[in-house]
MARBA-3410 file (N, C-alpha, C, O; in Angstrom, 1 decimal):
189
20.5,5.6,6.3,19.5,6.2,5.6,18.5,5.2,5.1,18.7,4.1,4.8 ~ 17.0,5.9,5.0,16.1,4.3,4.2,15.7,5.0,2.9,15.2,6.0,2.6 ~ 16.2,3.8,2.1,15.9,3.7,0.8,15.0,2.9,0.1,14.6,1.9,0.7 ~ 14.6,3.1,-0.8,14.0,2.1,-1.3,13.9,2.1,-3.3,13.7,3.2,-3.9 ~ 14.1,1.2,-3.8,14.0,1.1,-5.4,12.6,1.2,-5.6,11.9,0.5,-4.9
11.9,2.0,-6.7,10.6,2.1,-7.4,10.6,2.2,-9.0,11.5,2.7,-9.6 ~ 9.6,1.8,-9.6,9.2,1.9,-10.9,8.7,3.4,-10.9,7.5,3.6,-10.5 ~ 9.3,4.2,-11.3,8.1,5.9,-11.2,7.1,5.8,-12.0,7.1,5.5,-13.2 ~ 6.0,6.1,-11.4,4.5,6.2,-12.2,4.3,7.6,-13.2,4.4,8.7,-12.6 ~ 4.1,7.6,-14.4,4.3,9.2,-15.3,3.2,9.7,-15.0,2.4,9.1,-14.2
3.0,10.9,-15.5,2.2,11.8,-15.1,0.3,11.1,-15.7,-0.8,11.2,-15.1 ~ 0.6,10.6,-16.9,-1.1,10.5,-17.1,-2.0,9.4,-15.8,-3.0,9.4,-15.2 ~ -0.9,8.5,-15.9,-1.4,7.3,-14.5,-2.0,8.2,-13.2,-3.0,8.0,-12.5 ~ -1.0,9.1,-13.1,-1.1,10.0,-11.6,-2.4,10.7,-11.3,-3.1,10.9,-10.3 ~ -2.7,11.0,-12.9,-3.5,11.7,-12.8,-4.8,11.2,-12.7,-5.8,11.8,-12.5
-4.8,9.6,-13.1,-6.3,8.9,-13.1,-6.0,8.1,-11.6,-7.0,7.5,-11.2 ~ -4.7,8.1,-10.8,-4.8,8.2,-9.4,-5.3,8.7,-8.3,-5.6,8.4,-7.2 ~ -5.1,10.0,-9.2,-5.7,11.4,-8.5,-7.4,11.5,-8.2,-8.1,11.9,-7.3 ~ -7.5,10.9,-9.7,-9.0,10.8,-9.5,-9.7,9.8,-8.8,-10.9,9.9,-8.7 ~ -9.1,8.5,-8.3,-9.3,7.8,-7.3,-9.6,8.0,-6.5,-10.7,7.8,-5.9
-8.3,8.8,-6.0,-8.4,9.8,-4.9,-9.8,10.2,-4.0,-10.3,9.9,-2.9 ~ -10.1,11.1,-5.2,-11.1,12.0,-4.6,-12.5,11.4,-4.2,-13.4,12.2,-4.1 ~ -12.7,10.2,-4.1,-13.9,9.3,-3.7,-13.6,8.5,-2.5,-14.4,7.7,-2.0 ~ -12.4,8.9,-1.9,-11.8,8.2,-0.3,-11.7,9.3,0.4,-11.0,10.2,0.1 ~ -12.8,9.2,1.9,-13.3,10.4,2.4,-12.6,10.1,4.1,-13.0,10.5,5.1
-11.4,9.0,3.7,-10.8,8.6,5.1,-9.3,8.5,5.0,-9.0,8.8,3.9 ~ -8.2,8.2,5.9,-7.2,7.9,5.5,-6.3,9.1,5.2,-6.8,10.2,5.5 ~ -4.8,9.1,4.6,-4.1,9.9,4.3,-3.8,10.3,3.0,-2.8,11.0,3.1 ~ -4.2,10.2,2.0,-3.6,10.2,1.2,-2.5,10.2,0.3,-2.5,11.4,0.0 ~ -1.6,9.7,-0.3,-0.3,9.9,-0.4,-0.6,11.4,-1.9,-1.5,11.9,-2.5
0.6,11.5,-1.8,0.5,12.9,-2.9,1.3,12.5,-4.1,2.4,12.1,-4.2 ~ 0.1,12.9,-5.1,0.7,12.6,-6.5,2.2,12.5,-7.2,2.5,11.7,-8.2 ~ 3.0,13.2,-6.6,4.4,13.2,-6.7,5.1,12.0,-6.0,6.3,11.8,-6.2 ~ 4.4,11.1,-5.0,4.9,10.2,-4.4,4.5,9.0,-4.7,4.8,8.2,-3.9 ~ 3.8,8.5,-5.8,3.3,7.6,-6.9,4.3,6.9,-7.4,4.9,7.4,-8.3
4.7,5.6,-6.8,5.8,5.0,-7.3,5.2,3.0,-7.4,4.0,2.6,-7.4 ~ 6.1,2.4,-7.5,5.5,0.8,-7.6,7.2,0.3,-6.8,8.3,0.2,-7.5 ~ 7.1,0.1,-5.3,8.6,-0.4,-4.4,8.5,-1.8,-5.1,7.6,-2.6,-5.2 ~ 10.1,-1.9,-5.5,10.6,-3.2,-5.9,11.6,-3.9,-4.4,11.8,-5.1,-4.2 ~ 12.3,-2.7,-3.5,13.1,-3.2,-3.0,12.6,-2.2,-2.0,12.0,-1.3,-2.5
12.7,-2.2,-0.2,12.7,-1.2,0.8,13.5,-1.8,1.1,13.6,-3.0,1.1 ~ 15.1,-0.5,1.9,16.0,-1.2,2.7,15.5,0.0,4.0,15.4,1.2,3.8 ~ 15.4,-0.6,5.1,15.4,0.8,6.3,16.2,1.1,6.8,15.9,1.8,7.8 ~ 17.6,0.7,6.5,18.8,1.1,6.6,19.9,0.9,6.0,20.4,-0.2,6.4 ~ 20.6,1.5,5.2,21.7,2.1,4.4,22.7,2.5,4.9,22.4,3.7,5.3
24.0,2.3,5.1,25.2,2.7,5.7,25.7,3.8,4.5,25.6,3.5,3.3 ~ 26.3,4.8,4.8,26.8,5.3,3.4,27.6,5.1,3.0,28.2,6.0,2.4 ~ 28.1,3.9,3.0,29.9,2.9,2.6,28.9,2.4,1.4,29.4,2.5,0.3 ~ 28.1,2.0,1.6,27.3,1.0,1.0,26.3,1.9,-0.2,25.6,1.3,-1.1 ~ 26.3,2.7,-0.2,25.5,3.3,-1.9,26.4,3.3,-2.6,25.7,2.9,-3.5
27.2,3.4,-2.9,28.1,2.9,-4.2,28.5,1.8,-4.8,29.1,1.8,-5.8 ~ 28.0,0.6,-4.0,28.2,-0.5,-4.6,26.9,-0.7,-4.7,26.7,-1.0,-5.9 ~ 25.9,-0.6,-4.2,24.1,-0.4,-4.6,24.1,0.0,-5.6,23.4,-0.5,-6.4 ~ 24.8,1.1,-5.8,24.1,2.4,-7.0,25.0,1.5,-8.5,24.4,1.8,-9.5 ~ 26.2,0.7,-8.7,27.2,0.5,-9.6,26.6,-1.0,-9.7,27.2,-1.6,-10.6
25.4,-1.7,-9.1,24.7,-3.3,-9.1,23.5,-2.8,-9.8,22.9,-3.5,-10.7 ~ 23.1,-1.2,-9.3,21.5,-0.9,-10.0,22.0,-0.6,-11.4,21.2,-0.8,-12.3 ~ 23.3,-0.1,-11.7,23.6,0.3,-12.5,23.9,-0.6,-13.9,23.9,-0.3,-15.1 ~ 24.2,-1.8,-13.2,24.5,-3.5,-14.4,23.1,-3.9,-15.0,23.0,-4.6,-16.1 ~ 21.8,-3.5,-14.1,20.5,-4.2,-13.9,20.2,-4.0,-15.8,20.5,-2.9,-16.2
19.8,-4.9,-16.8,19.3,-5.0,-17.7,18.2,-5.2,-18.1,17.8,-6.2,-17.5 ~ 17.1,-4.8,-18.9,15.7,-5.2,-19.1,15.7,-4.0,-19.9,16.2,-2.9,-19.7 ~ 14.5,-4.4,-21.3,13.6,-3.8,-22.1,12.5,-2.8,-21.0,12.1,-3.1,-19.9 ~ 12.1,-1.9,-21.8,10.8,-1.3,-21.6,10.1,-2.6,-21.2,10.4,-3.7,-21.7 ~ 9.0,-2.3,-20.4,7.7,-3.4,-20.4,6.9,-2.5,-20.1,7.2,-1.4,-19.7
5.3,-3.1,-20.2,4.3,-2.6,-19.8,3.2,-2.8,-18.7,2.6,-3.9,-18.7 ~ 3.0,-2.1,-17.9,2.8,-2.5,-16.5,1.4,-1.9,-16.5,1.3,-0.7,-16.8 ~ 0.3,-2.8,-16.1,-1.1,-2.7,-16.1,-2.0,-3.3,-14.6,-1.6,-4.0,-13.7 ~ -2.7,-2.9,-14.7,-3.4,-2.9,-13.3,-5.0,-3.2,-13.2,-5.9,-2.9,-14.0 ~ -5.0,-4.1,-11.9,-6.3,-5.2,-11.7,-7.5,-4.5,-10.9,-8.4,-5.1,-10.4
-7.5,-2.7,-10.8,-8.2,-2.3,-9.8,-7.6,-1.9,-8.6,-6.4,-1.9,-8.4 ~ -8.4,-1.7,-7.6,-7.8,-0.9,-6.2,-8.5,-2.2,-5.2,-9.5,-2.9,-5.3 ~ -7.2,-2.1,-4.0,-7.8,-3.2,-2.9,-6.7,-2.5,-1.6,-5.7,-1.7,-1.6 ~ -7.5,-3.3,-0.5,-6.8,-2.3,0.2,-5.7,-4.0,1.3,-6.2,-5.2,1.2 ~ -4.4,-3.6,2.1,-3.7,-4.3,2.5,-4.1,-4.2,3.9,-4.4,-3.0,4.1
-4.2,-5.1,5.2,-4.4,-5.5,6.2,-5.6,-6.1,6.3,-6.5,-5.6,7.0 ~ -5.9,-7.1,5.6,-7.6,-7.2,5.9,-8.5,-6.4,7.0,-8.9,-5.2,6.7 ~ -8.8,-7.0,8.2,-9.9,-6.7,8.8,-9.5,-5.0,9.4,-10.3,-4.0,9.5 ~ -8.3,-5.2,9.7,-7.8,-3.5,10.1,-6.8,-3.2,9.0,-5.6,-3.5,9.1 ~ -7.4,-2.5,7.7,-6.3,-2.2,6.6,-5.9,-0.9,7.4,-6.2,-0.1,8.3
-4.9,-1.4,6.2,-3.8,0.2,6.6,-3.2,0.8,5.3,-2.5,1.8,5.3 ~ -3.5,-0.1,4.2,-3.5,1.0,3.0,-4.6,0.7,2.1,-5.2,-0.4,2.1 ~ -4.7,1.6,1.3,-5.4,2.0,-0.5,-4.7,1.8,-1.3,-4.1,2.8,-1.8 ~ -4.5,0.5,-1.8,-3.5,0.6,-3.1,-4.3,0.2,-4.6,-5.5,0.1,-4.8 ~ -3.5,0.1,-5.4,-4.1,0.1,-7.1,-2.7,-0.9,-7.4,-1.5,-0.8,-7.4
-4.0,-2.1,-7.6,-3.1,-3.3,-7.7,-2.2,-3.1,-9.6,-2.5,-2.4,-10.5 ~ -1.2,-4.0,-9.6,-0.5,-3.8,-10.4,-0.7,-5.2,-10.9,-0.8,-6.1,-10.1 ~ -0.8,-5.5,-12.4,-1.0,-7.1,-13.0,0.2,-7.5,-12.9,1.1,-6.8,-13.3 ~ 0.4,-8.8,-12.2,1.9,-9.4,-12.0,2.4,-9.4,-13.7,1.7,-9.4,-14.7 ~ 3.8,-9.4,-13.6,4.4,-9.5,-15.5,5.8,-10.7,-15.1,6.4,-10.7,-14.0
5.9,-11.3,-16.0,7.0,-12.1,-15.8,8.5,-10.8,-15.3,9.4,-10.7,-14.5 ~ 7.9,-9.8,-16.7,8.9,-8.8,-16.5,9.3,-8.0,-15.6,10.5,-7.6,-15.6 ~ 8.3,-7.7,-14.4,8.4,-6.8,-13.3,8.8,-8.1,-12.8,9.7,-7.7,-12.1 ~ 8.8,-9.1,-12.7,9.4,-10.3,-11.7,10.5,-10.1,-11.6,11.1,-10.0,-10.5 ~ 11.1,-9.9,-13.3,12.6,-10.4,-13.4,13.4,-8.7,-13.6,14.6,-8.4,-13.9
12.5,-7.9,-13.3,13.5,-6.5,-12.4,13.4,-6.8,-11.0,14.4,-6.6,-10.3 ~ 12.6,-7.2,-10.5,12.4,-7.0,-9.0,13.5,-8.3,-8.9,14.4,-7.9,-8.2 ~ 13.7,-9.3,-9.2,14.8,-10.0,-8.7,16.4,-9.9,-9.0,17.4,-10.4,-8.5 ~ 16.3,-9.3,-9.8,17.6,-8.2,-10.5,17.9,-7.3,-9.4,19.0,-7.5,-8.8 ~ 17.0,-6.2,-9.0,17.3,-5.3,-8.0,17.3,-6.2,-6.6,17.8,-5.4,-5.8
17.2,-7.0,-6.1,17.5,-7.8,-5.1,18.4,-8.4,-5.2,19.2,-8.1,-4.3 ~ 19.1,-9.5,-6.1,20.3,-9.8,-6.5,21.7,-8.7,-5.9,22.7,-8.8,-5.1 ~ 21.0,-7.3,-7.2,22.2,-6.3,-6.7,22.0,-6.3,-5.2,23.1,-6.6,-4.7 ~ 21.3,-6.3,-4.6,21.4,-5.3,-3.4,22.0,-6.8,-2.3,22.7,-6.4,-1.4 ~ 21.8,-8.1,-2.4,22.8,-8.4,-1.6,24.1,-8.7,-1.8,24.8,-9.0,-0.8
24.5,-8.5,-3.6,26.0,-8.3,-4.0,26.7,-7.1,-3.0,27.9,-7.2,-2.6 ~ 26.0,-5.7,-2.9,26.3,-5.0,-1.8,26.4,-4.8,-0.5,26.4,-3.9,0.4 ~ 26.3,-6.2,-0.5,26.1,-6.7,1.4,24.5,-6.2,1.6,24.2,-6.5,2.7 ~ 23.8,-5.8,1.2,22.8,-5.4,1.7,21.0,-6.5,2.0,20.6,-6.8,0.8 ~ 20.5,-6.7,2.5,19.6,-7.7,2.6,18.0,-6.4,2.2,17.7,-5.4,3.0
17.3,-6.7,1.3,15.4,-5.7,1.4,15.3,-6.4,2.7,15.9,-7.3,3.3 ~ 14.0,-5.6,3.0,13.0,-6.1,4.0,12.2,-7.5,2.7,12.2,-7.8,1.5 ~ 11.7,-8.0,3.9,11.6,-10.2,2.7,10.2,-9.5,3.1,10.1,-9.0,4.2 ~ 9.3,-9.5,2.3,7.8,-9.4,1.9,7.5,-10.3,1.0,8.2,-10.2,0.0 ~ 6.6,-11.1,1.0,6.0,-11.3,-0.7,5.4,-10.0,-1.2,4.6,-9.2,-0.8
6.2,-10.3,-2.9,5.8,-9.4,-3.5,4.5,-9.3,-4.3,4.3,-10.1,-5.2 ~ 3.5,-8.2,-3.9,2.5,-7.7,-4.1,2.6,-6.1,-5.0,2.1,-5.0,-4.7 ~ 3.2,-6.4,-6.1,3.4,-5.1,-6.3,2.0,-4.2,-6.9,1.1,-4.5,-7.7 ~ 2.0,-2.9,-6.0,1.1,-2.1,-6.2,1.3,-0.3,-6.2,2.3,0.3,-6.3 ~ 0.2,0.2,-6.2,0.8,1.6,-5.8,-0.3,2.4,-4.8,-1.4,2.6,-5.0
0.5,2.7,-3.8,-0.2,3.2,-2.2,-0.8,4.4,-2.9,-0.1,5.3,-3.5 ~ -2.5,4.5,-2.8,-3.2,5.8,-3.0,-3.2,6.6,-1.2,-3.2,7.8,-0.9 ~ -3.4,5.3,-0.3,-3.4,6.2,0.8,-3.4,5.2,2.3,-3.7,4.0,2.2 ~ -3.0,5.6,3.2,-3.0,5.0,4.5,-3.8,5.6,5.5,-4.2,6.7,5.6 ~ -4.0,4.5,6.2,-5.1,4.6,7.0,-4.8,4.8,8.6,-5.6,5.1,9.4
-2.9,4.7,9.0,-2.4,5.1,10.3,-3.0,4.1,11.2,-4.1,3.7,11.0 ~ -2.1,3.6,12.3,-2.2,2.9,13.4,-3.7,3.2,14.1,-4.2,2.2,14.5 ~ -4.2,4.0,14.2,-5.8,4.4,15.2,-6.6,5.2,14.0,-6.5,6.4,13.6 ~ -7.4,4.1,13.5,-8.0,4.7,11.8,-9.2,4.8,12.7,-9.2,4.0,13.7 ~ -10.2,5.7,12.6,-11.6,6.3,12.8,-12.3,5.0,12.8,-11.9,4.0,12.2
-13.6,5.0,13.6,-14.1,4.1,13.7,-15.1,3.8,12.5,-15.8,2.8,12.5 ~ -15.1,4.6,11.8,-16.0,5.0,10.6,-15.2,4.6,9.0,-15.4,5.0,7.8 ~ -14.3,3.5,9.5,-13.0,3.1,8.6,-13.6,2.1,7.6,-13.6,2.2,6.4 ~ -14.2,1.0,8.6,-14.5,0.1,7.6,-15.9,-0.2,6.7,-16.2,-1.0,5.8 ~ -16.5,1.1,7.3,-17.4,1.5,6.1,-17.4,2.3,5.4,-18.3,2.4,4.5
-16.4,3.0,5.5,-16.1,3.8,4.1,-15.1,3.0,3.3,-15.0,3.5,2.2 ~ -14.2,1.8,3.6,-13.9,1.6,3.4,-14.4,0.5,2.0,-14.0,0.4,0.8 ~ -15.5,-0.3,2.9,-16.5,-0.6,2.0,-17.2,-0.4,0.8,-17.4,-1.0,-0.2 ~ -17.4,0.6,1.3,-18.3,1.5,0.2,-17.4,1.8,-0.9,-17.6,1.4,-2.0 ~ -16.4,2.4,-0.5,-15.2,3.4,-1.6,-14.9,1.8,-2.6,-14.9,1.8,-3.9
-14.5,0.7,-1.8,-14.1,-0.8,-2.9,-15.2,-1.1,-3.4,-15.0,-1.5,-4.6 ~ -16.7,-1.2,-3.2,-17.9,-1.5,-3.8,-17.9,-0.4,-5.4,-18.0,-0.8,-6.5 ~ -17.8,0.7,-5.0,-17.5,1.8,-6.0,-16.3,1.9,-7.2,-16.2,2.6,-8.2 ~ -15.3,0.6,-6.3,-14.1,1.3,-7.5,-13.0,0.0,-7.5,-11.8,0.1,-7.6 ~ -13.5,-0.8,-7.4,-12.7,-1.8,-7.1,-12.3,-2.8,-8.2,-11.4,-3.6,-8.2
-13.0,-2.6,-8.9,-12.4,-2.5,-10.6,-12.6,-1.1,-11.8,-13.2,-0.9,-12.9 ~ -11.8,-0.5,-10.9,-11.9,0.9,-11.9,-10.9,0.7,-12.7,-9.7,0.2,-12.5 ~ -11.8,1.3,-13.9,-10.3,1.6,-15.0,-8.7,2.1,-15.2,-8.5,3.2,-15.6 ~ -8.0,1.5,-15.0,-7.0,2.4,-14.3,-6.0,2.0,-15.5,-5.4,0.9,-15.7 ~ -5.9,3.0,-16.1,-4.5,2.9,-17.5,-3.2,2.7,-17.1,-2.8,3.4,-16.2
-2.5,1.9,-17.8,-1.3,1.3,-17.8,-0.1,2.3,-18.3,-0.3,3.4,-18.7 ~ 1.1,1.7,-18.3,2.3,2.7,-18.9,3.2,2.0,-19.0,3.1,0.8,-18.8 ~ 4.3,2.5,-19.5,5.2,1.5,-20.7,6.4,1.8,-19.1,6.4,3.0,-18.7 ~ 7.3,0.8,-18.3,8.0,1.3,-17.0,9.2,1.5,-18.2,9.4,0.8,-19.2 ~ 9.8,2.8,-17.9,11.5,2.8,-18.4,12.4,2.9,-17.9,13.4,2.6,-18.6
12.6,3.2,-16.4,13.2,3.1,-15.6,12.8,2.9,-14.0,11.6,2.9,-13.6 ~ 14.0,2.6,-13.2,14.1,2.6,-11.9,14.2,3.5,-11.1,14.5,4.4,-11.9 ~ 14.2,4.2,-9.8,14.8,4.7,-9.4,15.6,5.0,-7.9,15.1,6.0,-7.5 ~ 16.2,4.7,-7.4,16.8,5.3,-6.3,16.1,6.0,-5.1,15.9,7.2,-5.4 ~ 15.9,5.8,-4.2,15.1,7.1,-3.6,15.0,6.7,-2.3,14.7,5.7,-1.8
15.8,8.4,-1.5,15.8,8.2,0.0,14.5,8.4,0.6,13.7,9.0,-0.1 ~ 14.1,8.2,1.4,12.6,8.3,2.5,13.3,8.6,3.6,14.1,7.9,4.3 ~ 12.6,10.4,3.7,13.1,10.6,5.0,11.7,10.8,5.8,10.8,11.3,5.1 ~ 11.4,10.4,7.6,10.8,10.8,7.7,10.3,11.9,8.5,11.2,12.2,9.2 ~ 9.3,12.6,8.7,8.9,13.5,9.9,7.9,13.8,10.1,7.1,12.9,9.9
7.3,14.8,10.6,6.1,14.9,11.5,4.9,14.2,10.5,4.3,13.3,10.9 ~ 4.7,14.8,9.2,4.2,14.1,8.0,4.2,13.5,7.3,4.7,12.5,7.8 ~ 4.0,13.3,6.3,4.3,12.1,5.3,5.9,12.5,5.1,6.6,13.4,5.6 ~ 6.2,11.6,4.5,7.8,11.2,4.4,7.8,12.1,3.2,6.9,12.4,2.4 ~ 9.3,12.6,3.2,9.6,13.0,1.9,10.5,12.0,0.9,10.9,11.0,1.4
10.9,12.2,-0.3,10.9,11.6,-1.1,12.3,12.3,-2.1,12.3,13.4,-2.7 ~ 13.0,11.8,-2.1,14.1,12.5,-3.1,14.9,11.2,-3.2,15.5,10.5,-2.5 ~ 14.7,11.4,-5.2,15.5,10.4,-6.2,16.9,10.7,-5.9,17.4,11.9,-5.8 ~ 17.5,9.7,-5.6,19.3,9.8,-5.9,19.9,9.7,-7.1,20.9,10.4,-7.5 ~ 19.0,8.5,-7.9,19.0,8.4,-9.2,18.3,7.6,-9.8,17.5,6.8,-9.3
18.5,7.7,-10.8,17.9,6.8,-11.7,18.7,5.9,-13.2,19.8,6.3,-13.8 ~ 17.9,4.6,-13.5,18.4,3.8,-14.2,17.3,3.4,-15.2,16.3,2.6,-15.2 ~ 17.8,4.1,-16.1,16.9,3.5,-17.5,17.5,2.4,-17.9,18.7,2.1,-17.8 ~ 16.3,1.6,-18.3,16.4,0.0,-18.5,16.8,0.2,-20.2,16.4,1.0,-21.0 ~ 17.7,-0.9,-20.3,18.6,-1.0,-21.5,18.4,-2.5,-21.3,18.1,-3.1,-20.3
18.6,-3.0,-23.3,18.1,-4.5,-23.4,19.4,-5.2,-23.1,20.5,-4.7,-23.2 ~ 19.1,-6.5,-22.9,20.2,-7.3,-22.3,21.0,-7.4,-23.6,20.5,-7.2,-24.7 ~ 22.3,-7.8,-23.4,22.8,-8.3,-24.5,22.3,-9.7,-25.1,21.8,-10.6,-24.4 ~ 22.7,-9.8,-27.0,21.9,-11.0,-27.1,22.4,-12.1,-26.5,23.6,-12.2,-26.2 ~ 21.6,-13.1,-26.4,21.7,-14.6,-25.7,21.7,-14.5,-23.9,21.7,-15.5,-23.1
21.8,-13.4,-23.5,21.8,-13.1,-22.1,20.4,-12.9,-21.2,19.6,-12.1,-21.7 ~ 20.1,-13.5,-20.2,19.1,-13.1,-19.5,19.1,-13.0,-17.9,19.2,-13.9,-17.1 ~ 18.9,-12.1,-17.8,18.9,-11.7,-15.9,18.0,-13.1,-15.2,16.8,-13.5,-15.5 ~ 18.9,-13.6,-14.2,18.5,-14.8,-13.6,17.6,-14.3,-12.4,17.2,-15.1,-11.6
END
């Protein structure tokens, strides 16, 4: 099964996502319920293997932090293929995202190795984008490319299968892991 770990975006962010949105007149949009920030993608999961995933996400330690954002840019340079809303690097999201990697090769499991760019996909643009791509493309980053975009306090992780089909993927949490402070003198390596 493909999985992947996310920070869930709450509802007021979604909603000033939404209004991003509606000024990108190309591409796919992703749908407000699918507003997440990927710390880990695996594209394949054995199901021997979620229980020792789920009992590693479940050790993961960290305070609330606050997760803020640099504007929208889009990924592939000259042929992008997404719309994202960049996320401000935090020491803190570092040291979840290498926490949830840790667990996942204690579970035998290896993410896909990207450098991490953490952001959140407003929309994709699919393998044969219109030829009318990179000027709207243009235009839409000229317009919003440092937009205001409000921050939120992350409190948890979550779990979440991606299945796909004819359309956008669907999306269903397995679970979730509210972040709890480390014990004192301890800190996640």
């Amino acid at each position: 099964m493909r999985l992947f770990v996310a920070v869930p975006v709450p509802e007021a962010a979604r909603d000033a996502f939404s209004d991003l949105q509606s000024g990108l007149r190309v591409g796919r949009q992703v749908a407000s319920d699918q507003f997440h920030i990927t710390l880990a993608f695996f594209p394949e999961v054995p199901p021997q293997a979620l229980a020792e995933l789920d009992a590693g996400f479940e050790e993961i330690r960290a305070w609330p932090f606050d997760v803020a954002f640099t504007g929208v840019d889009i990924f592939g340079g000259a042929r992008p293929r997404l719309l994202a809303a960049m996320v401000r690097p935090s020491p803190e999201l570092d040291t979840v995202h290498r926490a949830v990697h840790g667990a996942a090769r204690l579970a035998g499991l290896q993410p896909e190795r990207q450098k991490f760019k953490p952001h959140v996909t407003l929309a994709r643009f699919g393998a044969r984008p219109p030829a009318s791509l990179a000027g709207e493309v243009q235009r839409y980053l000229s317009e919003n490319a440092r937009a205001e975009i409000p921050g939120f306090t992350a409190q948890t992780i979550t779990l979440t299968r991606s299945v796909l089909g004819g359309g956008a993927p669907v999306y269903d949490d397995l679970a979730r892991y509210p972040f709890r402070p480390l014990p004192d003198g301890w800190d996640v390596p």
